[in-house]
Biopython code that builds the backbone (N, CA, C, O; Angstrom):
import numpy as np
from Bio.PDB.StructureBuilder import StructureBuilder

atoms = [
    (1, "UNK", "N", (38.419, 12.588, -12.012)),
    (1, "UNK", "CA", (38.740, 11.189, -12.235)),
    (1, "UNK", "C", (37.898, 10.294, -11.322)),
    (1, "UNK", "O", (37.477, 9.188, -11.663)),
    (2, "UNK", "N", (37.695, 10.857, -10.155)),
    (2, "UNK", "CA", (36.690, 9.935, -8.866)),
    (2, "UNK", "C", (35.568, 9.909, -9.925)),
    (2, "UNK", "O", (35.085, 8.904, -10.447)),
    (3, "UNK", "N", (35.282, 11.044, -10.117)),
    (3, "UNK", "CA", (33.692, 10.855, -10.510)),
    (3, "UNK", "C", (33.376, 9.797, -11.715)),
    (3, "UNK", "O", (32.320, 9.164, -11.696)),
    (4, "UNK", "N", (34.380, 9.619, -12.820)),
    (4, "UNK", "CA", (34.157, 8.981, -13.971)),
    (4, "UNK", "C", (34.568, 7.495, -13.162)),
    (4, "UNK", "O", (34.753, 6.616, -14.005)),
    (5, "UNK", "N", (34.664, 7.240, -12.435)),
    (5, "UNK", "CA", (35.111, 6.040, -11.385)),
    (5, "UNK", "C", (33.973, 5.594, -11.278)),
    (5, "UNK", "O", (33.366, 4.694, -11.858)),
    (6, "UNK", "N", (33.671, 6.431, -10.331)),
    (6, "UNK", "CA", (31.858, 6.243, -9.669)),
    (6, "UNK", "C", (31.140, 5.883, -10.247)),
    (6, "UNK", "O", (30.577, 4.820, -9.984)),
    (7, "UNK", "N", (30.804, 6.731, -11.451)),
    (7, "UNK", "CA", (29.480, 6.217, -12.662)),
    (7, "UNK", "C", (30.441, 4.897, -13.289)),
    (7, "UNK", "O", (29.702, 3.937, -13.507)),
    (8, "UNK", "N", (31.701, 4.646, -13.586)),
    (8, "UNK", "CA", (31.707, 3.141, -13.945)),
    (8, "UNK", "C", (31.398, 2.096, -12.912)),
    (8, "UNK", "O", (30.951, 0.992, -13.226)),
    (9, "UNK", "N", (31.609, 2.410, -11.844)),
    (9, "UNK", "CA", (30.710, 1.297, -11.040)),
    (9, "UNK", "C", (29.150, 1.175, -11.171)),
    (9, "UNK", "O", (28.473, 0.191, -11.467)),
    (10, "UNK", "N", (28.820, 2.301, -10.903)),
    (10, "UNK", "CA", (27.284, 2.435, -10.887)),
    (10, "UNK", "C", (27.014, 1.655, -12.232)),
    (10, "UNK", "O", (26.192, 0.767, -12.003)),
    (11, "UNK", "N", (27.357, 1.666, -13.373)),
    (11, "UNK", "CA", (27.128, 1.384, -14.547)),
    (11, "UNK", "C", (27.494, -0.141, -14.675)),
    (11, "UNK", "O", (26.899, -0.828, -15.505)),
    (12, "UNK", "N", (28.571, -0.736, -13.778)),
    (12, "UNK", "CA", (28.502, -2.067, -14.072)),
    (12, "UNK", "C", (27.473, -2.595, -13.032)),
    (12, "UNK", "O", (26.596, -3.445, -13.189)),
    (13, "UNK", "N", (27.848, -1.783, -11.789)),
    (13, "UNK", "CA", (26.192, -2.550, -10.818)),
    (13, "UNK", "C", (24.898, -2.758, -11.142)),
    (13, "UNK", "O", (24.096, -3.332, -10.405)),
    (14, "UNK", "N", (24.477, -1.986, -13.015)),
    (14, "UNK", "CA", (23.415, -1.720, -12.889)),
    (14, "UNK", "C", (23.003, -2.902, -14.278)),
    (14, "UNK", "O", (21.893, -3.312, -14.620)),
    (15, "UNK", "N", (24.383, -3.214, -14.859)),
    (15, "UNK", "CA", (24.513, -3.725, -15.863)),
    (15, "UNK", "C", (23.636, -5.286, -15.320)),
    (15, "UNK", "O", (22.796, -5.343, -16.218)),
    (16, "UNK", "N", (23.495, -5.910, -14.864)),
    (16, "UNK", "CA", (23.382, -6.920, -14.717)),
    (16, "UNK", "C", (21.524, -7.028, -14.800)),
    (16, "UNK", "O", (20.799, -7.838, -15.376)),
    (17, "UNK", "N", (21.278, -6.079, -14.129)),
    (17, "UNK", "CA", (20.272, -5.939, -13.701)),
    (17, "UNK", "C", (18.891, -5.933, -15.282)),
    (17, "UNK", "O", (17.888, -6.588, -15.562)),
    (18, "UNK", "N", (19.559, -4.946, -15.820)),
    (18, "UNK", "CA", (18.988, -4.765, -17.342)),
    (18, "UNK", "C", (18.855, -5.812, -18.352)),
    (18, "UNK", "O", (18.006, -5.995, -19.225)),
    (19, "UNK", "N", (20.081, -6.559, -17.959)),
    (19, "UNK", "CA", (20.181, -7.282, -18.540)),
    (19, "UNK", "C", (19.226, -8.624, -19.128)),
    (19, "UNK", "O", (18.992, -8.973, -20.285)),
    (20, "UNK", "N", (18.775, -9.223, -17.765)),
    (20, "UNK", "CA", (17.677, -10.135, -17.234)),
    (20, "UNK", "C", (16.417, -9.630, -17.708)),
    (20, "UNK", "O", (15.387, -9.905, -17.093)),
    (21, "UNK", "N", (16.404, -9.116, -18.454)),
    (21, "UNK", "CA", (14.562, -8.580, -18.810)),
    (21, "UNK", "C", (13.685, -8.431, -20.048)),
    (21, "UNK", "O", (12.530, -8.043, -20.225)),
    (22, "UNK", "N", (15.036, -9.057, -21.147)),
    (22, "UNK", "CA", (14.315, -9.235, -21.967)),
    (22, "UNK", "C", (12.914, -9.950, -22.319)),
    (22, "UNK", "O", (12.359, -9.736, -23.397)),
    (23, "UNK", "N", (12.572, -10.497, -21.699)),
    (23, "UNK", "CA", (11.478, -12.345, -21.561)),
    (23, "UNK", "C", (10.629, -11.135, -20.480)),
    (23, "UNK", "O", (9.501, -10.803, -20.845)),
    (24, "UNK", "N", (11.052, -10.662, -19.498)),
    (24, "UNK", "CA", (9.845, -9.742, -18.712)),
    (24, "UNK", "C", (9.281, -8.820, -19.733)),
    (24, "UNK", "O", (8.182, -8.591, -20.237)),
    (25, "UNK", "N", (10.640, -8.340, -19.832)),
    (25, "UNK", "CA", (9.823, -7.023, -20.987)),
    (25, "UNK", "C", (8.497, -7.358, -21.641)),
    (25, "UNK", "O", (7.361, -6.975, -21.359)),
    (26, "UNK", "N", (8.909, -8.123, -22.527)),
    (26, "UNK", "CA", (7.681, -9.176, -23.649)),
    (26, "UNK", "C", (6.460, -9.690, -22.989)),
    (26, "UNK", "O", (5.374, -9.809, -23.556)),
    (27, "UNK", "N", (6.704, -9.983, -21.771)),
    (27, "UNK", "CA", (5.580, -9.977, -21.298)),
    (27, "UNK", "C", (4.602, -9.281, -20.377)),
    (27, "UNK", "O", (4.886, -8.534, -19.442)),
    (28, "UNK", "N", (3.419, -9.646, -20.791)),
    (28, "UNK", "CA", (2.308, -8.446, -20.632)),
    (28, "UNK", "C", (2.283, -8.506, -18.456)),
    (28, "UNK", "O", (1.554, -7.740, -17.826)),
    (29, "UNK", "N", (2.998, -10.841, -17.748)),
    (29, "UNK", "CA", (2.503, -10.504, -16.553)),
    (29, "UNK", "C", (3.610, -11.792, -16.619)),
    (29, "UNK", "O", (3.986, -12.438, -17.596)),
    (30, "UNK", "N", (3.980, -11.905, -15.179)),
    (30, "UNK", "CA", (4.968, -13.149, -14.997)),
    (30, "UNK", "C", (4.163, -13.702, -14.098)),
    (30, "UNK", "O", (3.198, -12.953, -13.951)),
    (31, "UNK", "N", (4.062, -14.865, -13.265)),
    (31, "UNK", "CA", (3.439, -15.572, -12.697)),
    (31, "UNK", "C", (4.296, -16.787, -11.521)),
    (31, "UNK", "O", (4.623, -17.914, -11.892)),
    (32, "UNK", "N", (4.493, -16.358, -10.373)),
    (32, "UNK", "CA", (5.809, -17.021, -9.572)),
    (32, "UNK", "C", (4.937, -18.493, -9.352)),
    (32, "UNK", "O", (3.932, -18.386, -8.649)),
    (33, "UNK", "N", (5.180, -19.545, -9.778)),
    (33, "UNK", "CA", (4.100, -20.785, -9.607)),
    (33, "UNK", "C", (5.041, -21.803, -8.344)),
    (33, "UNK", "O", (6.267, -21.875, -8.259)),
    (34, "UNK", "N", (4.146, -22.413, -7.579)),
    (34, "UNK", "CA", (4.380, -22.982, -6.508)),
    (34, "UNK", "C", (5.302, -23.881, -6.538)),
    (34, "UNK", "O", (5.408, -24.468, -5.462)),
    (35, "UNK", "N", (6.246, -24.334, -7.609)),
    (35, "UNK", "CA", (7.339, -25.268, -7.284)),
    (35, "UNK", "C", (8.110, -24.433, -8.249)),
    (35, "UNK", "O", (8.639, -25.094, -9.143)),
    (36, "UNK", "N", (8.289, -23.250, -8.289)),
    (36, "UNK", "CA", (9.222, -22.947, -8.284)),
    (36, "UNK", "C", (9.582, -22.143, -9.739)),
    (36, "UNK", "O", (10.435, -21.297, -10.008)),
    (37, "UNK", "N", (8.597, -22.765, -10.499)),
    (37, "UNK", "CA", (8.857, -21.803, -11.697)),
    (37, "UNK", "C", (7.920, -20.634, -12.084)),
    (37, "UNK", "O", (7.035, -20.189, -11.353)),
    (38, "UNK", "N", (8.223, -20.198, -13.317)),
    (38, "UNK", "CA", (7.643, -18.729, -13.797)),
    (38, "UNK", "C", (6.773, -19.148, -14.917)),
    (38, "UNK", "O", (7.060, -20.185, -15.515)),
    (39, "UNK", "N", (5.719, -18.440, -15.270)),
    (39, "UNK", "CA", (4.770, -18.244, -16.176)),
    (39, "UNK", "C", (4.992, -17.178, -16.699)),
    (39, "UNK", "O", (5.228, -16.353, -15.817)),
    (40, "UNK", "N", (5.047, -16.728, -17.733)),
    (40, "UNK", "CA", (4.797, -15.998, -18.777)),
    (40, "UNK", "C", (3.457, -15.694, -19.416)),
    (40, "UNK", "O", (2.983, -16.527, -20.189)),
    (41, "UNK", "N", (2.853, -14.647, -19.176)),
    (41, "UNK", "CA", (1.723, -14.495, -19.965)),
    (41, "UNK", "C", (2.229, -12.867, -21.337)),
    (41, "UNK", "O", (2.250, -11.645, -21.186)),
    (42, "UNK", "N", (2.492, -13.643, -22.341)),
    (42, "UNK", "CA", (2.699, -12.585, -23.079)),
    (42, "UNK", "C", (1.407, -11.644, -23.349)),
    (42, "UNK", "O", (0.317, -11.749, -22.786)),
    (43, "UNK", "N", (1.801, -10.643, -24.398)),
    (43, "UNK", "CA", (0.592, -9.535, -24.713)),
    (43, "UNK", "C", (-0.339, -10.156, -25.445)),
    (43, "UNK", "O", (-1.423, -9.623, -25.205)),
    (44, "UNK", "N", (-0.480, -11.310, -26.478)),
    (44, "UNK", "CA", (-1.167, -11.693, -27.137)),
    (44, "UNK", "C", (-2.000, -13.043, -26.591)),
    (44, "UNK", "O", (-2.672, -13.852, -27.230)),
    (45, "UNK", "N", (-1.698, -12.971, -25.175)),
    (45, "UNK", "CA", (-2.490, -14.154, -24.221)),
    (45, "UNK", "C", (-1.895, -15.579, -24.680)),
    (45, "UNK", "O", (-2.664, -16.536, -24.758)),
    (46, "UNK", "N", (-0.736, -15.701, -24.938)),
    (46, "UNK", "CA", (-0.491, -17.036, -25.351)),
    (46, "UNK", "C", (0.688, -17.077, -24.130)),
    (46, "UNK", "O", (1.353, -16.067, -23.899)),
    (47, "UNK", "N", (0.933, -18.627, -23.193)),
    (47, "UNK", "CA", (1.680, -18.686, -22.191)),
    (47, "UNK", "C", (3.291, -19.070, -22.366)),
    (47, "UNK", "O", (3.521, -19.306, -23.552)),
    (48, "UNK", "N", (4.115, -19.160, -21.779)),
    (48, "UNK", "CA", (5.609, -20.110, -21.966)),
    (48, "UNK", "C", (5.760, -20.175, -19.981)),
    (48, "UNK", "O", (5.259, -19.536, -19.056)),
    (49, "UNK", "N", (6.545, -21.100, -20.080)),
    (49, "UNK", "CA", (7.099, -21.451, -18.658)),
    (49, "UNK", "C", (8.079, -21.858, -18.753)),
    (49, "UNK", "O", (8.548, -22.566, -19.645)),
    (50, "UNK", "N", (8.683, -21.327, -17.519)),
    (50, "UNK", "CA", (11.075, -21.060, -17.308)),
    (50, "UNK", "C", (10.961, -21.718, -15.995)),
    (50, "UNK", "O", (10.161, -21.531, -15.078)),
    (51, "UNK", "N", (12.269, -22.797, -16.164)),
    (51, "UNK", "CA", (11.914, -24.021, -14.677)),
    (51, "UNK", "C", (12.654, -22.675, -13.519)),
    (51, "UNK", "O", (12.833, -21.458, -13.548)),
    (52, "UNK", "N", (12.837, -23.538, -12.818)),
    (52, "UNK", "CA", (13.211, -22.471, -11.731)),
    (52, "UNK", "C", (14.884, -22.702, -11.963)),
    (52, "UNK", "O", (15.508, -22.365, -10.957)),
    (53, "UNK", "N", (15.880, -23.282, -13.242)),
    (53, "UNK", "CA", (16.925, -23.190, -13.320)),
    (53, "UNK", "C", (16.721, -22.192, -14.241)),
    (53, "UNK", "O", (17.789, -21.581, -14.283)),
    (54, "UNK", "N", (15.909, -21.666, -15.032)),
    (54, "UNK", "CA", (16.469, -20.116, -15.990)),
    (54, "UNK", "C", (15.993, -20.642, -17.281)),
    (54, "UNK", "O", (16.289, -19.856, -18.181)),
    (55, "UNK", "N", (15.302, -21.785, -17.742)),
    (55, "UNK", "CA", (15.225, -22.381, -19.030)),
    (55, "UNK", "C", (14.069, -22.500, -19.217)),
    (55, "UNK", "O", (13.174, -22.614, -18.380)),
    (56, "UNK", "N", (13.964, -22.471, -21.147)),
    (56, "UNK", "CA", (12.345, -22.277, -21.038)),
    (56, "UNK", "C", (12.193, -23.756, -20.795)),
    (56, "UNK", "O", (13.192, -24.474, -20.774)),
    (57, "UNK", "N", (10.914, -24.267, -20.600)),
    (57, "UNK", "CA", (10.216, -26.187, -20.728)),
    (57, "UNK", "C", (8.959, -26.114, -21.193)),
    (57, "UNK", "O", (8.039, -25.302, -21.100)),
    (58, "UNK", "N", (9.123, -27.093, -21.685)),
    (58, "UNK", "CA", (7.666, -27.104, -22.374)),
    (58, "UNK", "C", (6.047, -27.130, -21.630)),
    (58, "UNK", "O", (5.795, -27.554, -20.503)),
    (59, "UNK", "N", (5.255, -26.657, -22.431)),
    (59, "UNK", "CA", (3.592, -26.365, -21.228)),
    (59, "UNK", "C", (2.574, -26.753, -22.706)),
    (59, "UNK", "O", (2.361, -26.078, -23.713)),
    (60, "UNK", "N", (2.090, -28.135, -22.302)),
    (60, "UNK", "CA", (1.095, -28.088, -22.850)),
    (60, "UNK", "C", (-0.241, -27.582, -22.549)),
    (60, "UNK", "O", (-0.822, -27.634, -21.465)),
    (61, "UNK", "N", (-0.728, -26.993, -23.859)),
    (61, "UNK", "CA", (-1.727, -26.435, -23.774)),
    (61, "UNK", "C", (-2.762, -27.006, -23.147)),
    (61, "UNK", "O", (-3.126, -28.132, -23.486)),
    (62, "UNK", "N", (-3.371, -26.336, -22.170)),
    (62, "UNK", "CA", (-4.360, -27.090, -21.053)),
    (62, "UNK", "C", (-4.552, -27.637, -20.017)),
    (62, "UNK", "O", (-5.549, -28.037, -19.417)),
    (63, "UNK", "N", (-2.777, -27.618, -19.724)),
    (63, "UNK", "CA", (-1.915, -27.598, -18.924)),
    (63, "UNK", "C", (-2.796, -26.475, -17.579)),
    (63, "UNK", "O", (-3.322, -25.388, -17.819)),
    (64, "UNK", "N", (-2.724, -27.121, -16.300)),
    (64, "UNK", "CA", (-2.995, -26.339, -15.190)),
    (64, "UNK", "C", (-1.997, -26.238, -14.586)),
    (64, "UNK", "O", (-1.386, -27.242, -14.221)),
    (65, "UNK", "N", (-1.452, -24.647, -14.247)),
    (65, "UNK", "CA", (-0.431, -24.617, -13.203)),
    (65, "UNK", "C", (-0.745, -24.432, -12.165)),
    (65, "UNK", "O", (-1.962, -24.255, -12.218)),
    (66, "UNK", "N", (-0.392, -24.345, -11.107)),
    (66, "UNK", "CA", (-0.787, -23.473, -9.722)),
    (66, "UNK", "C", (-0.070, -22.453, -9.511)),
    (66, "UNK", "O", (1.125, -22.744, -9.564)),
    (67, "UNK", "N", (-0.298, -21.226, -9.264)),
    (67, "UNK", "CA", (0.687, -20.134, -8.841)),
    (67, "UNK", "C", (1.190, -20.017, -7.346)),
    (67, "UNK", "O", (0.407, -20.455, -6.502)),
    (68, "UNK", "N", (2.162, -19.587, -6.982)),
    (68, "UNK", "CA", (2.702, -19.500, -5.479)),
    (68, "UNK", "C", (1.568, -19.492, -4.545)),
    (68, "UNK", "O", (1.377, -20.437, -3.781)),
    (69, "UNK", "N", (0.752, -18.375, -4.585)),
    (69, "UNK", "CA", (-0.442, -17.984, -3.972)),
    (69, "UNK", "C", (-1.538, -19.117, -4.559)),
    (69, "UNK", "O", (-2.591, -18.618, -4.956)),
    (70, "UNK", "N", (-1.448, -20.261, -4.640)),
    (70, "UNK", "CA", (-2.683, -20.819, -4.821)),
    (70, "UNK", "C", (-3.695, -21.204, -5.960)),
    (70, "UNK", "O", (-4.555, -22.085, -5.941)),
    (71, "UNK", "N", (-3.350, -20.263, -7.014)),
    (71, "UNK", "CA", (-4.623, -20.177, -8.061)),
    (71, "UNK", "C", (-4.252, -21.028, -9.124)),
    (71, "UNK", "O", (-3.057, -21.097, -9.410)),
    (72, "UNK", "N", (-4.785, -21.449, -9.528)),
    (72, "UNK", "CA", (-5.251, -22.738, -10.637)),
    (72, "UNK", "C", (-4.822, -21.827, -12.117)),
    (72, "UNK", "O", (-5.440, -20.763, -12.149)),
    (73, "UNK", "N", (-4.143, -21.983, -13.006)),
    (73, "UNK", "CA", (-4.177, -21.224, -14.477)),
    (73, "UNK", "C", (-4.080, -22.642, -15.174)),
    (73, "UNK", "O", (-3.462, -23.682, -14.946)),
    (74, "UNK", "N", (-5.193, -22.093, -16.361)),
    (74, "UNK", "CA", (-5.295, -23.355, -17.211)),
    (74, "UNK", "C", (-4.480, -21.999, -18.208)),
    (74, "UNK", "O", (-4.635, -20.787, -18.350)),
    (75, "UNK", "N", (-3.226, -23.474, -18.936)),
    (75, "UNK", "CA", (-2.086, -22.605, -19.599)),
    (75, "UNK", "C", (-3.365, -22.297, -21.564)),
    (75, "UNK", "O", (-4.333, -22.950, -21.952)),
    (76, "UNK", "N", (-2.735, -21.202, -22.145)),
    (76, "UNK", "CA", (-3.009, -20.922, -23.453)),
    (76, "UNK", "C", (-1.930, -20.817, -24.117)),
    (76, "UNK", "O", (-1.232, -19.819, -23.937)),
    (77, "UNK", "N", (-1.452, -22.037, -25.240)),
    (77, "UNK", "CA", (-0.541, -21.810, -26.178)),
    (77, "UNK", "C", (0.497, -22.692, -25.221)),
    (77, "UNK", "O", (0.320, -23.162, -24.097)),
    (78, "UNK", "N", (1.737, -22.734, -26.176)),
    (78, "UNK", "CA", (2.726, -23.333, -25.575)),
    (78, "UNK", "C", (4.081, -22.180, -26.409)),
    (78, "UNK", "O", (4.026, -22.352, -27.627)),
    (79, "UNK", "N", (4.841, -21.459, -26.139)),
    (79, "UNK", "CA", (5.368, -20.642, -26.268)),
    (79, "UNK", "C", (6.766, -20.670, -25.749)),
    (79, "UNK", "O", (7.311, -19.694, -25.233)),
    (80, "UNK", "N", (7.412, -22.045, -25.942)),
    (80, "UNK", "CA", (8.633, -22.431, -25.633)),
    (80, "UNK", "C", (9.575, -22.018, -26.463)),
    (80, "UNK", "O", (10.718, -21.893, -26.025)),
    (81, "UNK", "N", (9.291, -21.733, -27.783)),
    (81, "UNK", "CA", (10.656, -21.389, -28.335)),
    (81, "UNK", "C", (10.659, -19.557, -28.604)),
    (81, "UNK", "O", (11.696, -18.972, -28.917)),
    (82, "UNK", "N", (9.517, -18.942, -28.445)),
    (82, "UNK", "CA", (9.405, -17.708, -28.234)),
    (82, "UNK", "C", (10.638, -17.125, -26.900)),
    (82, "UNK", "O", (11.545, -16.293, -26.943)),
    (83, "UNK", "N", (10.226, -17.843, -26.021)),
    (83, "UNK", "CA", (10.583, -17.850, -24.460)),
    (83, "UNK", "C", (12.412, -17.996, -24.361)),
    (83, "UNK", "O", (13.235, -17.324, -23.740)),
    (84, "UNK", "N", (12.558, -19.171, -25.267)),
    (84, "UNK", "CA", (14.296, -19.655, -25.189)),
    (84, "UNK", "C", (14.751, -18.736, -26.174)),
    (84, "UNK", "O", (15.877, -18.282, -25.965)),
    (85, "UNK", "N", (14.321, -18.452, -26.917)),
    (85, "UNK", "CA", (14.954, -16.809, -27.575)),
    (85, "UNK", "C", (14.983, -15.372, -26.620)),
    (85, "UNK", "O", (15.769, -14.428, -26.703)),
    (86, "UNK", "N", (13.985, -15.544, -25.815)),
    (86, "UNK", "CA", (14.142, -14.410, -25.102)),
    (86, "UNK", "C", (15.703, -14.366, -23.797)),
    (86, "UNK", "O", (16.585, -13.687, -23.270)),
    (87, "UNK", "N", (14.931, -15.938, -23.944)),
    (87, "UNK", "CA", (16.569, -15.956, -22.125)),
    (87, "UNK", "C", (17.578, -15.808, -22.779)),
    (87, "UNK", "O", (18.499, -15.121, -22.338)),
    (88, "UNK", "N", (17.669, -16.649, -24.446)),
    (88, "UNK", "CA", (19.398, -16.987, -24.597)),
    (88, "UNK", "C", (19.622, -14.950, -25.151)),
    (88, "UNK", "O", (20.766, -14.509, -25.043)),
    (89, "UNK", "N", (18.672, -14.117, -25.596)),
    (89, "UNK", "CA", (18.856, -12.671, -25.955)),
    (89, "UNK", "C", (19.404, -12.240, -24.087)),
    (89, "UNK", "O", (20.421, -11.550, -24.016)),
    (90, "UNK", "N", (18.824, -12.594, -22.914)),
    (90, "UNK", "CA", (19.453, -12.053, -21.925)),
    (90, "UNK", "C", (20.778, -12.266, -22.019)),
    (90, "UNK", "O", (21.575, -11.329, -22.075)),
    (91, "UNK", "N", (21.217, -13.808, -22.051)),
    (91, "UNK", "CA", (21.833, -13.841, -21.752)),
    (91, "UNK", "C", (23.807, -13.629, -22.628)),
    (91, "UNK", "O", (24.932, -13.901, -22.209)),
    (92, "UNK", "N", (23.253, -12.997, -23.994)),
    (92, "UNK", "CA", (24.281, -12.465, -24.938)),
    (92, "UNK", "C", (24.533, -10.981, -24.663)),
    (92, "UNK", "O", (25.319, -10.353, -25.373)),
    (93, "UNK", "N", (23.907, -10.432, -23.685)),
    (93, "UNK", "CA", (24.270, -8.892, -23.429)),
    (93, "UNK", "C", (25.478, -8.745, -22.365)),
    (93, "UNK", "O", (25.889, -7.629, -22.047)),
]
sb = StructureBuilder()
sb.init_structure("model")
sb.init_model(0)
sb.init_chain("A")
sb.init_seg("    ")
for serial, (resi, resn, name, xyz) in enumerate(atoms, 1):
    if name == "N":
        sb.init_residue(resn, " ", resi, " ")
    sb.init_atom(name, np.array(xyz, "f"), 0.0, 1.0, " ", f" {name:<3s}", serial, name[0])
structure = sb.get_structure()
């Protein structure tokens, strides 16, 4: 009985975790940008960006971000509603 205990904890501790990754999964690289939000570079090189509250926002194309570390990305595509399908799929599991 301990043991089937154990793995239900382990299993809800881990639950959360899995959960959050749909939108990583999909993408090919994430990108931590200097005020705070995320870049998305999917597999097919087209971009989306999630503010630093969890939501996608819009990125026009041509759009320069800066990443945490400094570097300049001129954005490709705008991939906002790709992106808000992916968070609101996290967040129904």
């Amino acid at each position: 009985m301990k043991l089937k205990i154990a793995l239900f904890t382990m299993t809800l501790a881990a639950a959360p975790v899995f959960a959050m990754h749909a939108a990583r999964l999909e993408a090919s690289r994430t990108v931590p940008l200097a005020n705070g939000e995320t870049l998305y570079v999917f597999k097919d090189g087209l971009m989306a960006k999630e503010s630093r509250f969890g939501r996608a926002i819009y990125l026009r194309p041509g759009e320069v971000v800066v990443s945490a570390d400094g570097q300049q990305i001129t954005a490709v595509g705008n991939e906002v509603a790709r992106l808000a399908s992916l968070l609101r799929k996290d967040h129904k599991n």
